[in-house]
N, CA, C and O atoms as CSV, one atom per row, in Angstrom:
chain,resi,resn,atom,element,x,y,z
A,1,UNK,N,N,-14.395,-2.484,24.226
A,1,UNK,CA,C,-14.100,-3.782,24.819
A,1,UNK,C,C,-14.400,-4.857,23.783
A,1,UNK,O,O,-15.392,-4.712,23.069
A,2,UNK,N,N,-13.495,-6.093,23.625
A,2,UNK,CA,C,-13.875,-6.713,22.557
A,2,UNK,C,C,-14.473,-7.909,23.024
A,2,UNK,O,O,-14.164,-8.288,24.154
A,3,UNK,N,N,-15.263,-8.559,22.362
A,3,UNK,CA,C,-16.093,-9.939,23.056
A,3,UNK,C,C,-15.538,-11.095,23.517
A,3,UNK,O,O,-14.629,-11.303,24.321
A,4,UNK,N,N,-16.146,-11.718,22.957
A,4,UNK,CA,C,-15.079,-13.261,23.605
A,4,UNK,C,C,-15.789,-14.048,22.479
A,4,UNK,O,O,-16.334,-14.992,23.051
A,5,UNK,N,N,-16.000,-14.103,21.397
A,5,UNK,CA,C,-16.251,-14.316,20.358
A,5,UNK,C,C,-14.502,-15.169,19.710
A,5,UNK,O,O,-13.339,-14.999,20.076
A,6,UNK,N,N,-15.256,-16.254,18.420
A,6,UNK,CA,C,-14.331,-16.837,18.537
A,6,UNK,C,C,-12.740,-16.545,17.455
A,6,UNK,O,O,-11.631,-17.064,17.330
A,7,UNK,N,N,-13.831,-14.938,16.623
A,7,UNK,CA,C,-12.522,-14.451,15.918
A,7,UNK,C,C,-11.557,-13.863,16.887
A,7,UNK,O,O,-10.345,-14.029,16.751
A,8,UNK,N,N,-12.176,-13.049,18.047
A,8,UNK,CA,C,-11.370,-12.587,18.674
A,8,UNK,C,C,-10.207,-13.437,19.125
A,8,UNK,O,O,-9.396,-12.563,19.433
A,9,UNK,N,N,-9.688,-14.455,19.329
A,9,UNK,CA,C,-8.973,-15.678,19.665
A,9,UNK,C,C,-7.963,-15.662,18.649
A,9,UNK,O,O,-6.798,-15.880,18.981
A,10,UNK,N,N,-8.268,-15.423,17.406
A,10,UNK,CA,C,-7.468,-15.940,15.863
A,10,UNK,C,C,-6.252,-15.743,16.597
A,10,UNK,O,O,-6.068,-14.953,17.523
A,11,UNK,N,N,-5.230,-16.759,15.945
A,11,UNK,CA,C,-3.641,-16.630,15.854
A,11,UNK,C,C,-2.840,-16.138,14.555
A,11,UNK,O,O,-1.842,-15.428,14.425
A,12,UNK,N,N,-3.897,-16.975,13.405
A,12,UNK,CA,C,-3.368,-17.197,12.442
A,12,UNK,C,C,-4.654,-17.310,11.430
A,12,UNK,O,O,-5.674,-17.949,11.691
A,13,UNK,N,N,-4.395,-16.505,10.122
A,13,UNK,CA,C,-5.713,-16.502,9.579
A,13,UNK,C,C,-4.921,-17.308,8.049
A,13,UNK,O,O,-3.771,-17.087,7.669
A,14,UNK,N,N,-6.005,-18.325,7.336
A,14,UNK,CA,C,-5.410,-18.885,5.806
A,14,UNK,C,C,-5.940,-19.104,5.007
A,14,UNK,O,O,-6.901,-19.862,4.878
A,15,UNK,N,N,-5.248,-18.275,4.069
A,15,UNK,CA,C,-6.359,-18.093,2.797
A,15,UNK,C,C,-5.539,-18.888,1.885
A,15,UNK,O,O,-4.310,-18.947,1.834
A,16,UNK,N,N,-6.642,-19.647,0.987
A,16,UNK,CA,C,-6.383,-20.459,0.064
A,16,UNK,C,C,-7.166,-19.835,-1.638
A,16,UNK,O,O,-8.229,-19.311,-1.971
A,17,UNK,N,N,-5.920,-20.275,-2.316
A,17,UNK,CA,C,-6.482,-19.957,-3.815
A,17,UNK,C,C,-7.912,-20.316,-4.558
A,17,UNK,O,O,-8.072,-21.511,-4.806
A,18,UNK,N,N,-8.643,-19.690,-4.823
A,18,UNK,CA,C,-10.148,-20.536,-5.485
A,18,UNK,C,C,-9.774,-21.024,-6.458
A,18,UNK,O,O,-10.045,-22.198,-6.709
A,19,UNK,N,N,-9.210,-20.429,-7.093
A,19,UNK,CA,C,-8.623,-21.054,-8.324
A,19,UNK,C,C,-7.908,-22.150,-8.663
A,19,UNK,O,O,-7.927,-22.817,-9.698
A,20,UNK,N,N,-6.888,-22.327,-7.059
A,20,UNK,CA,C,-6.264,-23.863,-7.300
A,20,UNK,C,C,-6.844,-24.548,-6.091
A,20,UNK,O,O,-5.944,-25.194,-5.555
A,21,UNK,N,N,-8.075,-24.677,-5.396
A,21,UNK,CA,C,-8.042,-25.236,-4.161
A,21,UNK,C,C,-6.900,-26.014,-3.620
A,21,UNK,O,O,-6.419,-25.766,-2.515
A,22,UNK,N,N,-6.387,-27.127,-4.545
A,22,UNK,CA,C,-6.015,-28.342,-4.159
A,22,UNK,C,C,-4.070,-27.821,-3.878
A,22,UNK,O,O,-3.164,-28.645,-3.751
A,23,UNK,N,N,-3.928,-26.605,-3.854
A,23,UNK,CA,C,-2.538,-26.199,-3.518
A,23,UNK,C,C,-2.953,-25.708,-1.963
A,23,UNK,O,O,-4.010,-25.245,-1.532
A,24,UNK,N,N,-1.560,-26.031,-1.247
A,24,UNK,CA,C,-2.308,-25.496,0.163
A,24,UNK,C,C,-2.506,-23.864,-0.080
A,24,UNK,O,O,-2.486,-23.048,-1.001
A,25,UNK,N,N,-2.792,-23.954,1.939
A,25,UNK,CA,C,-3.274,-21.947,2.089
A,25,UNK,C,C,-2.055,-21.643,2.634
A,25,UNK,O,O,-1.304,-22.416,3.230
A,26,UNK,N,N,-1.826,-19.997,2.303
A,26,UNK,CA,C,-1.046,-19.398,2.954
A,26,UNK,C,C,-1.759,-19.206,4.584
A,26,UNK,O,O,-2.885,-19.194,5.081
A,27,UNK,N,N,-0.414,-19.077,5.002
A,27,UNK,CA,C,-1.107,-18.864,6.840
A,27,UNK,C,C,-0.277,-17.288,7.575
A,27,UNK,O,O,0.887,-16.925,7.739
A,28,UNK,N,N,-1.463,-16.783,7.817
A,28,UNK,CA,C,-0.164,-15.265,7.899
A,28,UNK,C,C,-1.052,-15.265,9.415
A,28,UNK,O,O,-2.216,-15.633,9.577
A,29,UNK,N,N,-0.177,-14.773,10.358
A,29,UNK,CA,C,-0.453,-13.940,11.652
A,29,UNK,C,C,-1.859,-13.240,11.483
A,29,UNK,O,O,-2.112,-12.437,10.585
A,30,UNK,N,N,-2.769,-13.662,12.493
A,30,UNK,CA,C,-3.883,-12.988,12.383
A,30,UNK,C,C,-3.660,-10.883,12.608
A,30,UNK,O,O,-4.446,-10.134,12.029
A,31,UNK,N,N,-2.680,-10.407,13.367
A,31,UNK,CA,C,-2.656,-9.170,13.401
A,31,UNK,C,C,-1.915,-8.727,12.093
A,31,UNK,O,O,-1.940,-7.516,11.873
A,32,UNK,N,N,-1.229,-9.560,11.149
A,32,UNK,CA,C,-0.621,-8.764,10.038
A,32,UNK,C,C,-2.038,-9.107,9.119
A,32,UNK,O,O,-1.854,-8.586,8.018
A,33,UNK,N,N,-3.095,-9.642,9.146
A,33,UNK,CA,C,-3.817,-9.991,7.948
A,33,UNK,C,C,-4.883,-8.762,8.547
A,33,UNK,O,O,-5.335,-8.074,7.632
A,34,UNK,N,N,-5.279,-8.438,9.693
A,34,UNK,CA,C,-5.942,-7.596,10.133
A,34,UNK,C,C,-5.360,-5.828,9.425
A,34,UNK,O,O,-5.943,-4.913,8.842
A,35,UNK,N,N,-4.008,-6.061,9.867
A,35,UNK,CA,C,-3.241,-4.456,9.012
A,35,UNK,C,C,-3.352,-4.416,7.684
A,35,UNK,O,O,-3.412,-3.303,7.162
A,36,UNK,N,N,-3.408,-5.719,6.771
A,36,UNK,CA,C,-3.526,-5.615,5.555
A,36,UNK,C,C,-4.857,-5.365,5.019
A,36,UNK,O,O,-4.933,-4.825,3.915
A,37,UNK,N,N,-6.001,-5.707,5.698
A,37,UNK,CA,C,-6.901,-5.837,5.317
A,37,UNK,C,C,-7.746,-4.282,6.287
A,37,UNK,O,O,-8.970,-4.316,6.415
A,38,UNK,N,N,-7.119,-3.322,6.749
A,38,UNK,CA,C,-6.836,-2.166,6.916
A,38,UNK,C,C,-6.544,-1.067,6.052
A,38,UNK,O,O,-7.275,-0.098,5.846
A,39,UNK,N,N,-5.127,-1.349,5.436
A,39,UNK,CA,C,-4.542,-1.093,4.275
A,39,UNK,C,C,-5.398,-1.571,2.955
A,39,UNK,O,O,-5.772,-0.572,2.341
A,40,UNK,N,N,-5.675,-2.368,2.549
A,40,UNK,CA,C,-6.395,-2.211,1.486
A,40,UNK,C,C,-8.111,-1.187,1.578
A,40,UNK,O,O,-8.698,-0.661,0.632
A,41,UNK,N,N,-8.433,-1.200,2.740
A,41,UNK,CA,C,-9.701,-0.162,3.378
A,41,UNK,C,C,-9.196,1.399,2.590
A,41,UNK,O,O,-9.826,2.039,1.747
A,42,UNK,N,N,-7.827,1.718,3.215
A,42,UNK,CA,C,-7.608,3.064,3.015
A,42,UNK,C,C,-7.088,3.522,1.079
A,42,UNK,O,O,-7.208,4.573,0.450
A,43,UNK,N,N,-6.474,2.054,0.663
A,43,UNK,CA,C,-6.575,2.165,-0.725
A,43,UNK,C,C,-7.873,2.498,-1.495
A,43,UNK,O,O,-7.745,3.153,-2.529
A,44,UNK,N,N,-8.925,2.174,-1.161
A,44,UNK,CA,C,-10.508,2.059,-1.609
A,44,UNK,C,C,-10.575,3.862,-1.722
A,44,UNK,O,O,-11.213,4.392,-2.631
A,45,UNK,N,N,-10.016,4.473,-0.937
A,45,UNK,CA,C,-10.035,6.013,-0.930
A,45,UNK,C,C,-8.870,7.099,-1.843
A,45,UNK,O,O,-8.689,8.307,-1.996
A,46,UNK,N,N,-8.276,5.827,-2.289
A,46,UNK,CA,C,-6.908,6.604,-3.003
A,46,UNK,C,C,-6.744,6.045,-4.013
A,46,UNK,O,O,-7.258,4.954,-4.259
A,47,UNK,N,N,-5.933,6.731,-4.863
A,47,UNK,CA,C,-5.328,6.027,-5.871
A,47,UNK,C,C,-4.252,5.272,-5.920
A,47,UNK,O,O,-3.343,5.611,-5.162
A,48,UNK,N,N,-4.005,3.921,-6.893
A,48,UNK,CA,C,-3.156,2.918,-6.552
A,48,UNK,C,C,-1.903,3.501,-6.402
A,48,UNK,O,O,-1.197,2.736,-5.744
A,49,UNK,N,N,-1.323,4.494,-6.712
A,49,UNK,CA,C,-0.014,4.680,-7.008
A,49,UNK,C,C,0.010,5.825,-5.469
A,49,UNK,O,O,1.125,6.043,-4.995
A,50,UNK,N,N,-0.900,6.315,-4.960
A,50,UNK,CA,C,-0.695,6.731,-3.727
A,50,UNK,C,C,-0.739,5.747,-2.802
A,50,UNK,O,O,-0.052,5.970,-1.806
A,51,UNK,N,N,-1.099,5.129,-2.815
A,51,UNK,CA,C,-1.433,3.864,-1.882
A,51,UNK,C,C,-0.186,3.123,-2.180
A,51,UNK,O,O,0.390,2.848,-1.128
A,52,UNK,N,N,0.315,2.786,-3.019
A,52,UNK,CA,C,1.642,2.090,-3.112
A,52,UNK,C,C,2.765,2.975,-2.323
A,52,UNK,O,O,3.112,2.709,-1.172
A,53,UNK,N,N,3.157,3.787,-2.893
A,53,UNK,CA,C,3.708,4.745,-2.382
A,53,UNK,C,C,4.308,5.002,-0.711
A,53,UNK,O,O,5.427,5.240,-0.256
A,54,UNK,N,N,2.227,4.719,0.225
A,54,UNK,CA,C,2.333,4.882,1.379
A,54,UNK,C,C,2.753,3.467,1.868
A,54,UNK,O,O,3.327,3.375,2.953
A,55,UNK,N,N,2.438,2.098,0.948
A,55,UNK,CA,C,3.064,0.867,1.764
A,55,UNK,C,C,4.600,1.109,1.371
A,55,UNK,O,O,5.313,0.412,2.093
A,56,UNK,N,N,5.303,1.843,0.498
A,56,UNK,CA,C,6.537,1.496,0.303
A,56,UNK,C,C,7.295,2.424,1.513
A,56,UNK,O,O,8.449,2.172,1.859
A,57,UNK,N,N,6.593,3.398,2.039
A,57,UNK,CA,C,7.005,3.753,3.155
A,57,UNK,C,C,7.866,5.565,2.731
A,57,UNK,O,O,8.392,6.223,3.628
């Protein structure tokens, strides 16, 4: 069961460059930044070129 906490809510998650602050953030769907940040989990266990591989489908 998930809480009621206020990530649980996200719509939209945006990450901005450190490097250029002053350019805006990208804004991606909080459930595609959740799969990506999934996907890079299961890369940590593989090698890049398998892991590419499995996002290219």
């Amino acid at each position: 069961m998930r809480g009621s906490g206020s990530a649980d809510r996200l719509i939209r998650v945006a990450i901005r460059d450190s490097k250029a602050p002053a350019v805006a953030a990208l804004s991606f769907p909080a459930g595609a930044f959740v799969a990506f940040v999934a996907f890079v989990e299961i890369l940590k266990d593989q090698s890049t070129a398998t892991g590419f591989a499995m996002f290219r489908g």
